[in-house]
BAFI-3210 file (N, C-alpha, C; in Angstrom, 3 decimals, decimal comma, padded with zeros to 6 digits):
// residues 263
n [1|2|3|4|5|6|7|8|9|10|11|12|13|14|15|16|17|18|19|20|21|22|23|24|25|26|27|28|29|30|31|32|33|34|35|36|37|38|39|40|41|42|43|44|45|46|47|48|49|50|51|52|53|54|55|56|57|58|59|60|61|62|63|64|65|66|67|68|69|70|71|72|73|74|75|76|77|78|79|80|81|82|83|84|85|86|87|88|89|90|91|92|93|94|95|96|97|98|99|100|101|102|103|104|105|106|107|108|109|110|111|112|113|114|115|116|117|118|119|120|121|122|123|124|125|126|127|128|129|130|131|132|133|134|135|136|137|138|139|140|141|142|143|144|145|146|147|148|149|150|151|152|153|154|155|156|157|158|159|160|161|162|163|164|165|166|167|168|169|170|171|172|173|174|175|176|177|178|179|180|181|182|183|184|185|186|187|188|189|190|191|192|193|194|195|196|197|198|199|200|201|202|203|204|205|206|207|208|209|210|211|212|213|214|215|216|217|218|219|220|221|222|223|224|225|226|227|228|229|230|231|232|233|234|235|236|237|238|239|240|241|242|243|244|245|246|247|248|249|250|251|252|253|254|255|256|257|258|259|260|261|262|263]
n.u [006,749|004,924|003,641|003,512|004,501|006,680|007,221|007,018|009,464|011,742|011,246|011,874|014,394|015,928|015,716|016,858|019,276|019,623|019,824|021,865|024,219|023,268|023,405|022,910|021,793|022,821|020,950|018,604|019,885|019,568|017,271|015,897|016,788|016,456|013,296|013,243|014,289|012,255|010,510|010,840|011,135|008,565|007,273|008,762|007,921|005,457|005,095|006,518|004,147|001,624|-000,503|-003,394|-004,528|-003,698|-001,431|-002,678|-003,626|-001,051|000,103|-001,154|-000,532|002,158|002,292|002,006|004,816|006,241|005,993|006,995|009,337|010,471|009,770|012,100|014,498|013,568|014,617|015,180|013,481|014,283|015,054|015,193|013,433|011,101|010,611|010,396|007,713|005,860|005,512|004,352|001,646|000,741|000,750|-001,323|-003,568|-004,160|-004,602|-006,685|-008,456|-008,931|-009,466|-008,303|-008,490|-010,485|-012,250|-012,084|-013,029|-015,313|-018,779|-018,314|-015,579|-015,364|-016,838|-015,040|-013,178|-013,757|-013,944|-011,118|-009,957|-010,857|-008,486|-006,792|-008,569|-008,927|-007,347|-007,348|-010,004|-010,673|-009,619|-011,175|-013,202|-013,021|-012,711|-015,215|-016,503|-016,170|-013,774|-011,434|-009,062|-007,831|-006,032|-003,663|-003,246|-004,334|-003,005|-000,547|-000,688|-001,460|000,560|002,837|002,078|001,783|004,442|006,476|006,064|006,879|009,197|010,609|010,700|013,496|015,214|013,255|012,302|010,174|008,385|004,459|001,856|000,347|002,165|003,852|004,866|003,671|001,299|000,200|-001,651|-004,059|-004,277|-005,384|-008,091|-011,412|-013,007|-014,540|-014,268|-011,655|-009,936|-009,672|-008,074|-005,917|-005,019|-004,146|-002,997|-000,213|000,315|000,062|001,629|004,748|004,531|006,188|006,339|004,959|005,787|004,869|001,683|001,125|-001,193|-003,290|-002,405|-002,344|-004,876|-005,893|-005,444|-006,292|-009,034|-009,356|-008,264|-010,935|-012,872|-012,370|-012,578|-015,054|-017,453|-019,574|-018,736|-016,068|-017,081|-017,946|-015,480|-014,488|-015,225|-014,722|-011,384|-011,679|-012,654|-011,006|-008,732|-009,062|-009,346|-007,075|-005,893|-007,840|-007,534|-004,906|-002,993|-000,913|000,495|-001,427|000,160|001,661|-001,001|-001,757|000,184|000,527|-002,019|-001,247|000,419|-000,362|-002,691|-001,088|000,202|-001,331|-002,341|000,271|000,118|-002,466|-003,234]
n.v [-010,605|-010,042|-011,418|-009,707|-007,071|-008,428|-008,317|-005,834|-004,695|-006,248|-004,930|-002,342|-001,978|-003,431|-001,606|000,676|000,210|-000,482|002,259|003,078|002,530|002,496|004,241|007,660|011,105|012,862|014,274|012,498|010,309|010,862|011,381|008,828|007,380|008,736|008,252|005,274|004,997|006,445|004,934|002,359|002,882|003,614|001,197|-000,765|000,637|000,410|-002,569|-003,302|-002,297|-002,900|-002,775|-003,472|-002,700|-000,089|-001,585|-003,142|-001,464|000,868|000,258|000,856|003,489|003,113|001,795|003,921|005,734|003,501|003,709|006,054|005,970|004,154|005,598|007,670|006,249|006,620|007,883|008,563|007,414|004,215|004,287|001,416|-000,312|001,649|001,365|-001,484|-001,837|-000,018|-001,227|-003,513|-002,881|-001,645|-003,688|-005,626|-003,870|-004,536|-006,959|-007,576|-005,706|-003,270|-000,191|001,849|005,056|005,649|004,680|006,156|008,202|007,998|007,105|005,094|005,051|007,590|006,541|004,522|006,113|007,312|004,698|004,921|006,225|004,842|003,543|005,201|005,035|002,575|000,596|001,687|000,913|-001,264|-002,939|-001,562|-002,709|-005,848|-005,210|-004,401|-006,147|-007,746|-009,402|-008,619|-010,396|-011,394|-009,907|-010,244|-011,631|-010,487|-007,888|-009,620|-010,688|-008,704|-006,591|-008,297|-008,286|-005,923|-004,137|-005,886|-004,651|-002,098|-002,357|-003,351|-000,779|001,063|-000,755|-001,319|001,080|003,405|005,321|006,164|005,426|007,834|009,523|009,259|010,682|010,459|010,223|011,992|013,823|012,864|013,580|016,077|015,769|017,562|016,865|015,560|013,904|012,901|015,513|015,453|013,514|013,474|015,773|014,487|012,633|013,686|015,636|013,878|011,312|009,624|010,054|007,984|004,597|001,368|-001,545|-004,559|-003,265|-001,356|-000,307|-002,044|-004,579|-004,373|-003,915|-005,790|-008,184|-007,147|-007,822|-010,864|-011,715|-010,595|-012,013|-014,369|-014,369|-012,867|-013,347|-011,862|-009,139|-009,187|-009,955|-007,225|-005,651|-007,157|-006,039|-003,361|-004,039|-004,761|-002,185|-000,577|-001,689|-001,682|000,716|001,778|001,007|002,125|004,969|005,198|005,183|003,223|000,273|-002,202|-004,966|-004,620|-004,532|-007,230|-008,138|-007,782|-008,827|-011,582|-011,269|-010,788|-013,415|-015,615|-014,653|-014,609|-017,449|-018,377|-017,188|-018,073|-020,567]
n.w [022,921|020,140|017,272|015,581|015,990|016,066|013,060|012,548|014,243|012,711|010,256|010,222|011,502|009,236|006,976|007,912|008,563|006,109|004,932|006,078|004,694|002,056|-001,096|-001,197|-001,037|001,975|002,976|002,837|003,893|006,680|007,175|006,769|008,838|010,828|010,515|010,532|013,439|014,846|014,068|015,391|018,252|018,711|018,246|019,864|022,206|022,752|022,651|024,993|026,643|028,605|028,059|026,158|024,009|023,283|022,146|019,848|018,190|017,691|015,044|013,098|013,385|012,334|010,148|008,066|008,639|008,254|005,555|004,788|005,108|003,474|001,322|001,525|000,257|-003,025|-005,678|-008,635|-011,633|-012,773|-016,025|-017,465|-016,029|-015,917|-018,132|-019,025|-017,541|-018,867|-021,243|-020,393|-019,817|-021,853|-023,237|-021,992|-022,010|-024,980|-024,610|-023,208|-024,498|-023,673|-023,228|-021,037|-021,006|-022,168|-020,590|-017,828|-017,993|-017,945|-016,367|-015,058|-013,812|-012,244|-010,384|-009,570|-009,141|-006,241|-005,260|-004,269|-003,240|-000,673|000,096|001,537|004,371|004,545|006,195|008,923|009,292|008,548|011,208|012,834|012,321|012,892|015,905|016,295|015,964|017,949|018,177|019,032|020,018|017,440|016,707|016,649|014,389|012,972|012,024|011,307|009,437|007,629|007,637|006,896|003,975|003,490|003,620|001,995|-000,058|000,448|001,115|-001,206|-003,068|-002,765|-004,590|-006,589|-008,646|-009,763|-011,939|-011,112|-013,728|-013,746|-013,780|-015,890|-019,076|-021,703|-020,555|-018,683|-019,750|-019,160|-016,258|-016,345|-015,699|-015,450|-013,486|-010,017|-007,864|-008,953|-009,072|-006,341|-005,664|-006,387|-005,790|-003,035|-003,034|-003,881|-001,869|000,559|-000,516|-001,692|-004,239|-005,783|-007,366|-005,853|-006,212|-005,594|-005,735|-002,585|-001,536|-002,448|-001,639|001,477|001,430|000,187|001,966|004,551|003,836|003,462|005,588|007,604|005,889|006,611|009,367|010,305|008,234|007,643|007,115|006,370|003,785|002,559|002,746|000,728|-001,536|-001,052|-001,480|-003,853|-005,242|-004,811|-006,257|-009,044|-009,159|-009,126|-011,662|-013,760|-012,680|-013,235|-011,232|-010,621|-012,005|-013,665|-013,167|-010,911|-009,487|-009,582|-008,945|-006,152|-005,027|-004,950|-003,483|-001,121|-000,837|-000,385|001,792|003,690|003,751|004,483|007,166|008,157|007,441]
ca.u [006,484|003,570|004,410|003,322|005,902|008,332|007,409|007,837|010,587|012,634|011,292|012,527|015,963|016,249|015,420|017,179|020,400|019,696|020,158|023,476|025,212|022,516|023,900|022,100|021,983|022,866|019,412|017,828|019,812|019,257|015,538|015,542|017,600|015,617|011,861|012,906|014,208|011,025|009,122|011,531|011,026|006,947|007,329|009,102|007,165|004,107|005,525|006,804|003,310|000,328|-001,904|-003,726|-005,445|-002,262|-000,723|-004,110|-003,503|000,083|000,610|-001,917|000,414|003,513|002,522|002,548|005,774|007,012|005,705|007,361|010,880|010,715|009,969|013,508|015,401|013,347|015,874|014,727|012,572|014,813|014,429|014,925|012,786|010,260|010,388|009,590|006,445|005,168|005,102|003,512|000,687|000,079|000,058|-002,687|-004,589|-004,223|-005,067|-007,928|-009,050|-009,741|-008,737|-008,192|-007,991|-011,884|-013,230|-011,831|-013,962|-017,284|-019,373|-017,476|-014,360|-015,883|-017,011|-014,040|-011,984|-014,355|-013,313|-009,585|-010,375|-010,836|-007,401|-006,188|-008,556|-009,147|-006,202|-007,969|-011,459|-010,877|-009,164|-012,171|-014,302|-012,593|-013,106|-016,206|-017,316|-016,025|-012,698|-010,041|-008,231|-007,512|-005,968|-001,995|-003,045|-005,079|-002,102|000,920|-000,925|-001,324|001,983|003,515|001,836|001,925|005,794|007,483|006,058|007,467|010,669|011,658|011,164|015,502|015,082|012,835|012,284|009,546|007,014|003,539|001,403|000,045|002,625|004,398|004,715|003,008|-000,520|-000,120|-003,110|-005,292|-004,581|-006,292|-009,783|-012,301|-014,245|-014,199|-013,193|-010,006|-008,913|-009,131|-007,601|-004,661|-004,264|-003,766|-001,114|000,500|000,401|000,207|002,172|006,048|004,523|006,958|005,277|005,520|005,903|003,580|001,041|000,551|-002,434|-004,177|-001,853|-003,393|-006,636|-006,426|-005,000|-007,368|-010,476|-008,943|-008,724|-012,215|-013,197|-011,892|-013,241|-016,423|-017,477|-020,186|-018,119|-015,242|-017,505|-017,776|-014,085|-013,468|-015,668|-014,018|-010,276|-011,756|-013,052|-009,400|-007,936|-009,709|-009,402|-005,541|-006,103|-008,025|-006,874|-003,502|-002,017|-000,483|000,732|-001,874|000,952|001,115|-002,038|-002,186|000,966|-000,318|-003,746|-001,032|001,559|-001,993|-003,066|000,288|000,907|-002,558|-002,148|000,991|-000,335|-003,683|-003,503]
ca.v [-009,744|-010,456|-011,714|-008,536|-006,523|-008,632|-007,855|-004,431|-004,406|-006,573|-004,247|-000,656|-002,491|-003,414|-000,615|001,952|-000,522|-000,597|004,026|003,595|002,147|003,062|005,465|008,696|012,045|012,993|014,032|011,413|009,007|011,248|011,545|007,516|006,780|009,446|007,429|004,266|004,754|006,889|003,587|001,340|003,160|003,680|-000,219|-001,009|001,394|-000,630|-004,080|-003,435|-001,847|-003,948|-001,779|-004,222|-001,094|000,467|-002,340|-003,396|000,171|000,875|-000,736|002,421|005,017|002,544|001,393|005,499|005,678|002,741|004,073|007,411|005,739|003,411|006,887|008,431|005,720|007,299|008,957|008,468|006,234|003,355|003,826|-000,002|-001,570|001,936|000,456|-002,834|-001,502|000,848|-002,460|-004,563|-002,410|-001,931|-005,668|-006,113|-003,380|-005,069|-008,485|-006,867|-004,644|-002,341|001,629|002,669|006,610|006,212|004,680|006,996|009,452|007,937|007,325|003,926|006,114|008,124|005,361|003,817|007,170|007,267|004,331|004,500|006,965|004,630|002,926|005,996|004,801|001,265|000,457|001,440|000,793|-002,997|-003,195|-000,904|-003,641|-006,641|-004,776|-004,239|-007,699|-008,755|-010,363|-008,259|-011,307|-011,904|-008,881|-009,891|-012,331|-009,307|-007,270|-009,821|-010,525|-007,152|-006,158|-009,174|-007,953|-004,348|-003,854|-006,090|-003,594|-000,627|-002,641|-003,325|000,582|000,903|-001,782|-001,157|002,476|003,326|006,525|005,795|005,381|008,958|010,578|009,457|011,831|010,332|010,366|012,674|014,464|012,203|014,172|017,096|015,909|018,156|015,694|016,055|013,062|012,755|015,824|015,506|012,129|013,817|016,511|013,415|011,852|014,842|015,936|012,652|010,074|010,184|009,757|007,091|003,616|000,816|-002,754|-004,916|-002,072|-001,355|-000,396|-003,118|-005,597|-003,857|-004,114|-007,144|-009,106|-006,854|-008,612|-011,842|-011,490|-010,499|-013,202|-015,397|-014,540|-012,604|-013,219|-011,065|-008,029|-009,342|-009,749|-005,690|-005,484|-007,422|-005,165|-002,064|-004,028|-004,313|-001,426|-000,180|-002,257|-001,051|002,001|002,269|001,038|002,881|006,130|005,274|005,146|001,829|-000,650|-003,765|-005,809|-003,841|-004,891|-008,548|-009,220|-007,267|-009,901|-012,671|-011,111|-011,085|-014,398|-015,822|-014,231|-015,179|-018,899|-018,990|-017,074|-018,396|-021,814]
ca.w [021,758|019,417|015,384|014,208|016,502|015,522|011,520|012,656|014,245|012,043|008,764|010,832|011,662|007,967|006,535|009,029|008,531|004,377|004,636|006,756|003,378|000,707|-002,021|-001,614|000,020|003,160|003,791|002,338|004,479|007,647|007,174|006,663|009,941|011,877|010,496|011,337|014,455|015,452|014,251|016,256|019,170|018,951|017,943|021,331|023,269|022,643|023,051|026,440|027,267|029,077|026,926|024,748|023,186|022,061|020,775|018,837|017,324|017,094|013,765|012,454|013,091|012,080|008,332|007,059|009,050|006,994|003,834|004,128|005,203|002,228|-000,033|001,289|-000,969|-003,849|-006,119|-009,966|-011,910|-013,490|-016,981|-018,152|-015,370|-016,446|-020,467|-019,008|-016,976|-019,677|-022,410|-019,911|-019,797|-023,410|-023,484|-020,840|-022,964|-026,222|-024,473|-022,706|-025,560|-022,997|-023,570|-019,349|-021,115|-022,104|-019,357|-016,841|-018,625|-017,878|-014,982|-013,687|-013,467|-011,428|-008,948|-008,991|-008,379|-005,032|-004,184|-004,473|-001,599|000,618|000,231|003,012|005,595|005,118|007,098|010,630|009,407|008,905|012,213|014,081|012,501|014,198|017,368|016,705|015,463|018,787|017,406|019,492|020,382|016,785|016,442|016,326|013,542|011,331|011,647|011,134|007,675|006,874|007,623|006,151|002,754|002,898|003,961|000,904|-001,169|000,491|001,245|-002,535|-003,264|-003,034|-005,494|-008,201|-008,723|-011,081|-011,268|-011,765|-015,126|-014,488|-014,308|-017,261|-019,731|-022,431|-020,487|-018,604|-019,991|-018,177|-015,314|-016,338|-015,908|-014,072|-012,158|-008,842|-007,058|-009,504|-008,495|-005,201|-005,405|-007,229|-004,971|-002,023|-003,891|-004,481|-000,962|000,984|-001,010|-001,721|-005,494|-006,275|-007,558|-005,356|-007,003|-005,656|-004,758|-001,320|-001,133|-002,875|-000,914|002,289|001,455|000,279|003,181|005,019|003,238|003,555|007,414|008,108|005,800|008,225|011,052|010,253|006,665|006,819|007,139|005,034|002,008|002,276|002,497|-000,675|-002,472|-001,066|-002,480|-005,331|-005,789|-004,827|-007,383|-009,989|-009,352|-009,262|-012,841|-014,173|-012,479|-013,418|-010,010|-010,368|-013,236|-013,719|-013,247|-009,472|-008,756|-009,917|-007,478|-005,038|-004,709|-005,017|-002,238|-000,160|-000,588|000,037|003,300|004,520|003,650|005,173|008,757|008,991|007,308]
c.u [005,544|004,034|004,287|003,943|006,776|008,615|007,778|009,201|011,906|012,197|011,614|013,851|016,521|016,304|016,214|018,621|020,721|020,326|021,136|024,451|024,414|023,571|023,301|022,497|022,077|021,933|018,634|018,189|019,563|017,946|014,991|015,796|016,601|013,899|012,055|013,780|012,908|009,960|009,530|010,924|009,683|006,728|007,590|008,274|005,695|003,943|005,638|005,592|002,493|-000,944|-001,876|-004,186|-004,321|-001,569|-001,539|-003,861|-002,496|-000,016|-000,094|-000,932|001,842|003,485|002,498|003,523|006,715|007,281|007,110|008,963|011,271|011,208|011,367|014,513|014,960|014,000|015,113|014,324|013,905|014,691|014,313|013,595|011,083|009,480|009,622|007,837|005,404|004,808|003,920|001,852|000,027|-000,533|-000,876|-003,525|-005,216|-005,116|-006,405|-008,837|-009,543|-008,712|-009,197|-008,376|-009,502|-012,560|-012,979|-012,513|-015,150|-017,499|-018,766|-016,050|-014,160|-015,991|-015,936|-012,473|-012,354|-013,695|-012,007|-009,078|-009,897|-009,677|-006,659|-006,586|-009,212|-008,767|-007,069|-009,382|-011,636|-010,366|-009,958|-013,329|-014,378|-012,602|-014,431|-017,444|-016,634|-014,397|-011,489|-008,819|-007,921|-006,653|-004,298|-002,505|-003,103|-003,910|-000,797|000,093|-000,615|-000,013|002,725|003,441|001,606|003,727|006,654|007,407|006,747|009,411|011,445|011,735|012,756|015,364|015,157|012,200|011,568|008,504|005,310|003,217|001,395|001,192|003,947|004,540|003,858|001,473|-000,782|-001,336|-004,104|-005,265|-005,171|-007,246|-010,295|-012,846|-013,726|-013,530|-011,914|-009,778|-008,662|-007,988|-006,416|-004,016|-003,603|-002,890|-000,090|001,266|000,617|001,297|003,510|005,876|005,553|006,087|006,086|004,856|006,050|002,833|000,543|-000,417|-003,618|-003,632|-002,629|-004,721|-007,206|-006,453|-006,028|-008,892|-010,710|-009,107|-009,822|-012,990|-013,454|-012,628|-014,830|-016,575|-018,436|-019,427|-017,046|-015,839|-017,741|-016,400|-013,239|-014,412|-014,569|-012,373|-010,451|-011,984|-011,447|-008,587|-008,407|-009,380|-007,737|-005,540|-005,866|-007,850|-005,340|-002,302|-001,015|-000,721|-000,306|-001,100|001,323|-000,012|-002,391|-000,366|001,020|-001,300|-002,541|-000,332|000,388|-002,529|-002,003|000,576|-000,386|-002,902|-000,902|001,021|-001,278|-004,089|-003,649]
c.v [-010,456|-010,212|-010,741|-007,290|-006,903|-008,321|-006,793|-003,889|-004,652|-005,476|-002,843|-001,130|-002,241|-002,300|000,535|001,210|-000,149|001,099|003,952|003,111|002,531|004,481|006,516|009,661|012,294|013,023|013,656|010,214|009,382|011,076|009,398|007,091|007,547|008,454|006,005|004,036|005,200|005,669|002,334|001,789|003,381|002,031|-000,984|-000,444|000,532|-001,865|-003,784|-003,073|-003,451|-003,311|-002,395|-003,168|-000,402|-000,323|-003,172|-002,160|000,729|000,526|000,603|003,185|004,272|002,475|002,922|005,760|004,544|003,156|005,062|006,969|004,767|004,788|007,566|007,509|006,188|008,412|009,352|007,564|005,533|003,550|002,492|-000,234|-000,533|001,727|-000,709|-002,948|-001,204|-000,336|-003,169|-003,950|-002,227|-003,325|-005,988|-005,125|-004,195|-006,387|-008,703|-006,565|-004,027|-000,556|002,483|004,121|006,732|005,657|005,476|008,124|009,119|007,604|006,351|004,441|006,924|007,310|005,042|004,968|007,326|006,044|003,834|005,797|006,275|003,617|003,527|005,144|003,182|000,068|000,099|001,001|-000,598|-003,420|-002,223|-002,342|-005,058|-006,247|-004,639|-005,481|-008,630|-009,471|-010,049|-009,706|-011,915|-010,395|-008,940|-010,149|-011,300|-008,122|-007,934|-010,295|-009,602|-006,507|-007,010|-009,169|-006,729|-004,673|-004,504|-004,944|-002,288|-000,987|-002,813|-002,005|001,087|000,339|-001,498|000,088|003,181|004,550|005,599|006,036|006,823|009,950|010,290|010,378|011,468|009,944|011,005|013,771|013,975|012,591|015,540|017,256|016,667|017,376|015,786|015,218|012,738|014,065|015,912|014,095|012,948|014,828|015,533|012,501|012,732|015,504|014,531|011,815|010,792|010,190|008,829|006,023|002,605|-000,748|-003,970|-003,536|-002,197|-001,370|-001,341|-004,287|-005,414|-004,044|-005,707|-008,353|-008,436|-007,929|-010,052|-012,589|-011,341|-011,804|-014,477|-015,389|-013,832|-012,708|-012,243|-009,549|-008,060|-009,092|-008,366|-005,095|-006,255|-006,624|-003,835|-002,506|-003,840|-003,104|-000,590|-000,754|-002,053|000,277|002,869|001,824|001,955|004,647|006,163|005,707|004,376|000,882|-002,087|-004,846|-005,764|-004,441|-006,582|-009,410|-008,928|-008,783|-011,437|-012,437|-011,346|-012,263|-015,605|-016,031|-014,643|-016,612|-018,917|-018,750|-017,981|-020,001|-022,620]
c.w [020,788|017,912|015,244|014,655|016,199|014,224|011,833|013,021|013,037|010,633|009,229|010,756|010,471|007,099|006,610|008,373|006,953|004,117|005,423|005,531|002,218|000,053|-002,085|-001,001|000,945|004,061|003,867|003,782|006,154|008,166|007,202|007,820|010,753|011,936|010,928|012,489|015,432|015,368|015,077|017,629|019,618|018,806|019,646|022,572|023,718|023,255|024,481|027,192|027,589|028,471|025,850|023,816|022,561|021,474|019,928|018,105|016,757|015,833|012,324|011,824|012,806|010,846|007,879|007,177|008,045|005,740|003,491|004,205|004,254|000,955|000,309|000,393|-002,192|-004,802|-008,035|-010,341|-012,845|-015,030|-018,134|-017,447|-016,306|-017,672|-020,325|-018,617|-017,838|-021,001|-021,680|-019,666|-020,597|-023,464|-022,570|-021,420|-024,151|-025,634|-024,035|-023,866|-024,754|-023,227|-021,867|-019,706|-020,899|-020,833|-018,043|-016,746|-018,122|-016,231|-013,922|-013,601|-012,485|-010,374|-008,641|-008,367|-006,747|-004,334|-003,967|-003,291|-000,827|000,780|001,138|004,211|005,704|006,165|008,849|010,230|009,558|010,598|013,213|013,866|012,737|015,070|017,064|016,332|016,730|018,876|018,032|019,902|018,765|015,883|016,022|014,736|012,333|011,061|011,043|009,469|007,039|006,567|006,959|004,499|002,203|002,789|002,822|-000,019|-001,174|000,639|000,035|-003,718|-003,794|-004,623|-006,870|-007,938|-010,032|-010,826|-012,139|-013,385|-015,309|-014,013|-015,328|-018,406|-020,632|-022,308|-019,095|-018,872|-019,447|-017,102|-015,493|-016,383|-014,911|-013,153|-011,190|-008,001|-007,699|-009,223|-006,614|-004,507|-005,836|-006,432|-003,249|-002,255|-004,002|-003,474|000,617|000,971|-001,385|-003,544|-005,957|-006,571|-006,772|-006,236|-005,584|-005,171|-003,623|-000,609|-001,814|-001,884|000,545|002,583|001,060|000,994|004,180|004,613|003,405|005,040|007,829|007,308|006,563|009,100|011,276|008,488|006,125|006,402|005,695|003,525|002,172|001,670|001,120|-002,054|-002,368|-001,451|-003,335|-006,175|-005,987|-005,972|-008,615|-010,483|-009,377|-010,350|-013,597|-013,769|-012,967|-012,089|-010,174|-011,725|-013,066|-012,762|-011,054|-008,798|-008,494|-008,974|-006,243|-004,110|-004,426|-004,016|-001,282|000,449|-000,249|001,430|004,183|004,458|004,549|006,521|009,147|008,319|007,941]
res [x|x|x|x|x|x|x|x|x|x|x|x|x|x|x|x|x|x|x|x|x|x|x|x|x|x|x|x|x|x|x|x|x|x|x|x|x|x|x|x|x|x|x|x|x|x|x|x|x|x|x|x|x|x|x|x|x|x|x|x|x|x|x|x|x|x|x|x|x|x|x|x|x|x|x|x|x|x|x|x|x|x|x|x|x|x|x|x|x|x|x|x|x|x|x|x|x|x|x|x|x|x|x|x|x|x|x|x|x|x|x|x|x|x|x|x|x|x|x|x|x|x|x|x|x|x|x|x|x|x|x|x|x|x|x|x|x|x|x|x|x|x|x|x|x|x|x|x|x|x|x|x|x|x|x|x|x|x|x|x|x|x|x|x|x|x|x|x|x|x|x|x|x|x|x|x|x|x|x|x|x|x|x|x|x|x|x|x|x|x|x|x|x|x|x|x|x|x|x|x|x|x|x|x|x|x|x|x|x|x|x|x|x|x|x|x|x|x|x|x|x|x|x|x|x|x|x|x|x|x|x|x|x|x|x|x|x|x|x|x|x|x|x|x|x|x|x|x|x|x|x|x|x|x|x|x|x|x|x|x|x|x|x]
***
């Protein structure tokens, strides 16, 4: 079995194990037991295969599968840990002097709503472009990073239980801008995502162990891929996807897990 089968497996087990005693609804904990055994069993299916090609790929159709069986512990936002979130953000304004409401308004708002896009399909795109930079044989490594720094985030979900910035009530109104790529970004959260906030963010963690990885092994490519985190990290900012604080342990869960694989 290959490290980054075994992250999988062991984070379906856990997970699947965590909704047979978790406190929640029946169909909450049904819908949790049913996703990660469907990811246990596409997990195993793989492993036992001689199909390097599906288990170079697997891991695709496994991290949304994770996501969504993290979102059935999703019950209500905390409102201490939410008090604590909602300060810490002021205070990275104040310390900043930056006002996230107006610049969302202008034209780098815009850019950066584009590219908070591509936090859906960066996932397979970094891992088409180790295959296509040649690199398939480095393919457990680019996933047991990835996975090793997406999955805490979706695993302490149960945990800490927090809704994003925008949909707080008190800015709320920042979702009613016309512009076009915020709403289509809004209707993909809406429809997509279990809308819950995940603490570190996922998709910066993702992308950023992504960027990290191609670094490595092709740098010319990588340096693309740490534009397109950044641009991702930015852009859960200032869109108000995701708390600062989200993003800045995100980059550190990232660099972490890629020192301690590929050191």
């Amino acid at each position: 079995m290959r490290a980054s089968e075994f992250v999988n497996l062991a984070y379906f087990a856990l997970l699947t194990a965590l909704a047979l005693i978790w406190k929640f609804s029946r169909q909450s904990r049904g819908k949790a037991v049913l996703i990660g055994l469907a990811g246990l069993l596409l997990n195993g299916l793989a492993a036992a295969s001689n199909n390097s090609v599906l288990r170079d790929w697997m891991p695709v159709a496994l991290m949304p599968i994770a996501y969504w069986q993290s979102g059935c512990f999703f019950q209500q936002a905390n409102p201490k840990l939410q008090a604590v979130f909602e300060r810490s953000e002021e205070q990275f304004a104040k310390l900043l002097h930056v006002n996230v409401a107006e610049w969302a308004q202008t034209r780098l708002g815009t850019l950066l709503e584009l590219a908070y896009v591509l936090c859906y399909p960066v996932v397979p795109l970094g891992a088409a472009a180790l295959q296509l930079a040649g690199l398939s044989d480095h393919a457990d490594s680019y996933w047991t990073v990835v996975l090793l720094s997406t999955y805490p985030c979706y695993a302490l979900l149960p945990f800490i239980q927090l809704l994003p910035p925008r949909l707080v009530k008190k800015v709320r109104q920042s979702d009613e801008s016309r512009r076009r790529f915020r709403r289509f970004n809004l209707w993909l959260v809406r429809h997509v995502t279990h809308e819950a906030n995940t603490f570190p963010s996922g998709h910066v963690a993702a992308s950023a162990s992504i960027a990290l990885v191609l670094l490595r092994f092709a740098p010319g490519v990588g340096a693309v891929f740490v534009l397109v985190a950044l641009g991702i990290a930015f852009g859960c900012v200032v869109g108000r996807y995701h708390y600062t604080v989200d993003v800045g342990a995100a980059f550190l869960l990232a660099a972490t897990m890629f020192a301690l694989v590929l050191s």
